[in-house]
C-alpha positions as CSV (number, residue, x, y, z in Angstrom):
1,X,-35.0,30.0,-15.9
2,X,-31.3,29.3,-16.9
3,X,-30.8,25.7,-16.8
4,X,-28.3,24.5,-13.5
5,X,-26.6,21.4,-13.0
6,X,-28.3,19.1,-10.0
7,X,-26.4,18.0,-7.5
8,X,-25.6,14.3,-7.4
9,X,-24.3,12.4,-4.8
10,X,-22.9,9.6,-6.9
11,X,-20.8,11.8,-8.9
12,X,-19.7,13.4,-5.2
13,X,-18.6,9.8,-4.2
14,X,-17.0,8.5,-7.7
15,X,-14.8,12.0,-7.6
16,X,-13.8,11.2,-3.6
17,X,-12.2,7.9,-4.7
18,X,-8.8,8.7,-6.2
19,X,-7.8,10.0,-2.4
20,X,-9.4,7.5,-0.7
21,X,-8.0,4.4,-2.5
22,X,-4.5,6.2,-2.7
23,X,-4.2,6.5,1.4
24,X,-5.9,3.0,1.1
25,X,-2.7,1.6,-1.0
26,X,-0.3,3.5,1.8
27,X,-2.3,2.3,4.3
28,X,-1.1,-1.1,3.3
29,X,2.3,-0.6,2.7
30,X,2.6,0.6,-1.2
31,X,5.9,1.7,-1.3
32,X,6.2,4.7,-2.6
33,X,3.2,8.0,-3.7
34,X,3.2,6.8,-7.7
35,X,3.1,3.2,-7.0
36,X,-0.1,4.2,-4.6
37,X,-1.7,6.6,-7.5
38,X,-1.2,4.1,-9.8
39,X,-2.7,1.2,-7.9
40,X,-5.6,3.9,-7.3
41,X,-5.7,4.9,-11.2
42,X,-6.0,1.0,-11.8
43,X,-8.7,0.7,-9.2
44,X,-10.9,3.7,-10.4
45,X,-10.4,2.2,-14.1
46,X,-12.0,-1.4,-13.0
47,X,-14.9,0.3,-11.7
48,X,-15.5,2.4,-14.5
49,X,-15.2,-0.4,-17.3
50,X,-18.3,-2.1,-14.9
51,X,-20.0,1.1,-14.8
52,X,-19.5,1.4,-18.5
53,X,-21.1,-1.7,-19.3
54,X,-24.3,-0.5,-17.4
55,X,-24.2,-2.3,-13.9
56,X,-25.4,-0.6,-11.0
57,X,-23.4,-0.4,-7.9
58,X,-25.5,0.5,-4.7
59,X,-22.2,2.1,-3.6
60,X,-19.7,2.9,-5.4
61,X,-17.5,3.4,-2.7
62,X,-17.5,0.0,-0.7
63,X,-17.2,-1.6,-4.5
64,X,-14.3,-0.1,-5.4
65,X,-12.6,-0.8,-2.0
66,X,-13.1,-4.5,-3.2
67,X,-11.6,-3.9,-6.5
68,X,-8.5,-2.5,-4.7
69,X,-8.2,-5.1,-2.0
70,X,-8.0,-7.4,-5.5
71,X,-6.0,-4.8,-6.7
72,X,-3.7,-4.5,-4.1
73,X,-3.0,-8.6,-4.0
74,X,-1.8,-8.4,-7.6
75,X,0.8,-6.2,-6.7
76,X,2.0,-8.2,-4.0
77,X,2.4,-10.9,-6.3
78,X,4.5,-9.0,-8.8
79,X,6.6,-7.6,-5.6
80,X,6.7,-10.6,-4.3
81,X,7.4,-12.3,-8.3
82,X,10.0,-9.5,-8.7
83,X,12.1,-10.0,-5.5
84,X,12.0,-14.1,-6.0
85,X,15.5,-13.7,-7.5
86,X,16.6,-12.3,-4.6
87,X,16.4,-15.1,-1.9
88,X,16.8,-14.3,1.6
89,X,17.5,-10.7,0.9
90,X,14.7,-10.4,-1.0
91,X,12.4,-11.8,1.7
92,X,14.1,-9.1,4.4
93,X,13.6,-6.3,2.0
94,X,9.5,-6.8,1.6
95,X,9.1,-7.3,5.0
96,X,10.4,-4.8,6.7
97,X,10.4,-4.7,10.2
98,X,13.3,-4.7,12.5
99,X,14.3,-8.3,13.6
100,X,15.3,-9.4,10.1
101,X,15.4,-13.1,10.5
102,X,11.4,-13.3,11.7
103,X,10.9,-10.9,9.0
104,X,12.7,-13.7,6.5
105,X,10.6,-16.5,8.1
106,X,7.4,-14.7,8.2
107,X,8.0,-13.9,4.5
108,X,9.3,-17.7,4.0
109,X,5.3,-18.2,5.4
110,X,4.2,-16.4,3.1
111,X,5.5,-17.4,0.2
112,X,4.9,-20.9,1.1
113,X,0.7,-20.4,1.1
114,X,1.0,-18.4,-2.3
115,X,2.8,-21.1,-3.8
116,X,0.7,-23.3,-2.2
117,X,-2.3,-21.5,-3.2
118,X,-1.6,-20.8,-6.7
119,X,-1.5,-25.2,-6.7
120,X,-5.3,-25.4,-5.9
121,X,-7.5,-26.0,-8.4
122,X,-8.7,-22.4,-9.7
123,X,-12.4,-23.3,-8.5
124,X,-10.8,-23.6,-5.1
125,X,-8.6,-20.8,-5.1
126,X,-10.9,-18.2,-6.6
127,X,-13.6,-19.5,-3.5
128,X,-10.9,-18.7,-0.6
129,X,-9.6,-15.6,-2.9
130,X,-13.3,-14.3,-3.1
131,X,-14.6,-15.7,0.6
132,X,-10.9,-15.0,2.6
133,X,-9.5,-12.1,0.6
134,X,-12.8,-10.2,-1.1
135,X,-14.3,-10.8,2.1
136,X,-17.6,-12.4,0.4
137,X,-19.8,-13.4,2.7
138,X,-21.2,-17.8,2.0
139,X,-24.4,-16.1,1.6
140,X,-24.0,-13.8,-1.3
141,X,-21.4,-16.4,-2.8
142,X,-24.0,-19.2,-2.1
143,X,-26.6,-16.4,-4.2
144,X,-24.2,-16.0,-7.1
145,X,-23.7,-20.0,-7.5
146,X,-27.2,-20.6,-6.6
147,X,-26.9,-23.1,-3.9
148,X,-27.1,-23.4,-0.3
149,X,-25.2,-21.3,2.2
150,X,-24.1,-24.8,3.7
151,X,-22.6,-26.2,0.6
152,X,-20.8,-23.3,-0.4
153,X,-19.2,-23.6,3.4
154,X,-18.5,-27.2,2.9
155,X,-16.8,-26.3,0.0
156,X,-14.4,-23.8,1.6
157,X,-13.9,-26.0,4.4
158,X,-12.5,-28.8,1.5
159,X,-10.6,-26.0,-0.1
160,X,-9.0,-24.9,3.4
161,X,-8.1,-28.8,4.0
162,X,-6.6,-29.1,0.1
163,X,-4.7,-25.8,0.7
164,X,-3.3,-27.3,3.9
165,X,-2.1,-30.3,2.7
166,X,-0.5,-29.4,0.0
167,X,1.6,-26.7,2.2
168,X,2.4,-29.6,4.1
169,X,3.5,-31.3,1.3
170,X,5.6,-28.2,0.0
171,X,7.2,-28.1,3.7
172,X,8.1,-31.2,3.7
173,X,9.7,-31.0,0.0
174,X,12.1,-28.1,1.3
175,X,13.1,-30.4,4.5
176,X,11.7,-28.0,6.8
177,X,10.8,-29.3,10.3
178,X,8.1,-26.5,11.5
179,X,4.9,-28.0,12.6
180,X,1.8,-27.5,9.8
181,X,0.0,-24.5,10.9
182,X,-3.4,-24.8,12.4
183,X,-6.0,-25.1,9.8
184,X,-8.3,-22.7,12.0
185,X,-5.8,-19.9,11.8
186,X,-7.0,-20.0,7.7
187,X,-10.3,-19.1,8.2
């Protein structure tokens, strides 16, 4: 009996990544193929260090899609870091669309709730990073901090009012007369 390998299907789905998450980067705008491999590369290397340290993932697939949603906000931050020196150009040049000057102000937007953001306490932020961006559900976040489902909402809704206010604040600081946007629109 000569010995054969066995088919497994977590093997199959770790090697069907590096396509997946590059089209994923595209899909969201990644400028150009290498900056979408790489993205991918960096993805695929997250989820092997936590492989590597011996945690289970029920599927690899819908983990690593989390990674590069995380993945894929820290490069918006360096674009967005790297094009800061820019000004108004810069903002047209991210966004992209064809009416430049909403494409400036939605990029103004922008820019205002990462600055904004990046001011919150980093228990706050890493709750509406992880329940907003991640797409955590309370309940598994309310299972990780061991508390109640209700607390853990009570505590986004705090960090949704804290992150308003202080765009408000920043708003107001650059003179700019535009109404505060609806806190409902944050959730």
């Amino acid at each position: 009996m000569s010995p054969s390998r066995f088919f497994d299907p977590f093997e199959a789905e770790i090697g069907r990544l590096p396509e997946k998450l590059r089209r994923f980067f595209l899909s969201r705008g990644v400028r150009t193929e290498d900056d979408a491999r790489d993205l991918a590369q960096e993805t695929l290397l997250r989820v092997l260090q936590r492989l590597s340290r011996g945690e289970l993932l029920d599927s690899p697939e819908a983990f690593s899609l989390g990674v590069a949603k995380n993945v894929f906000f820290e490069y918006c931050r360096r674009v967005a870091k790297s094009h800061a020196h820019d000004g108004l150009s810069g903002a047209v040049e991210l966004a992209g669309v064809e009416d430049p000057l909403t494409d400036a102000l939605a990029s103004s937007q922008a820019i205002l709730f990462r600055k904004a953001l990046e001011l919150l306490p980093e228990r706050m932020k890493s709750l509406l990073v992880k329940r907003f961006v991640e797409e955590v559900p309370s309940r598994t976040i309310a299972r990780e901090e061991g508390i109640s489902t209700d607390a853990i909402d009570m505590r986004v809704y705090r960090a949704k009012r804290e992150l308003k206010k202080r765009m408000d604040r920043e708003r107001a600081a650059r003179g700019n007369g535009d109404p505060p946007p609806d806190p409902d629109l944050l959730s």
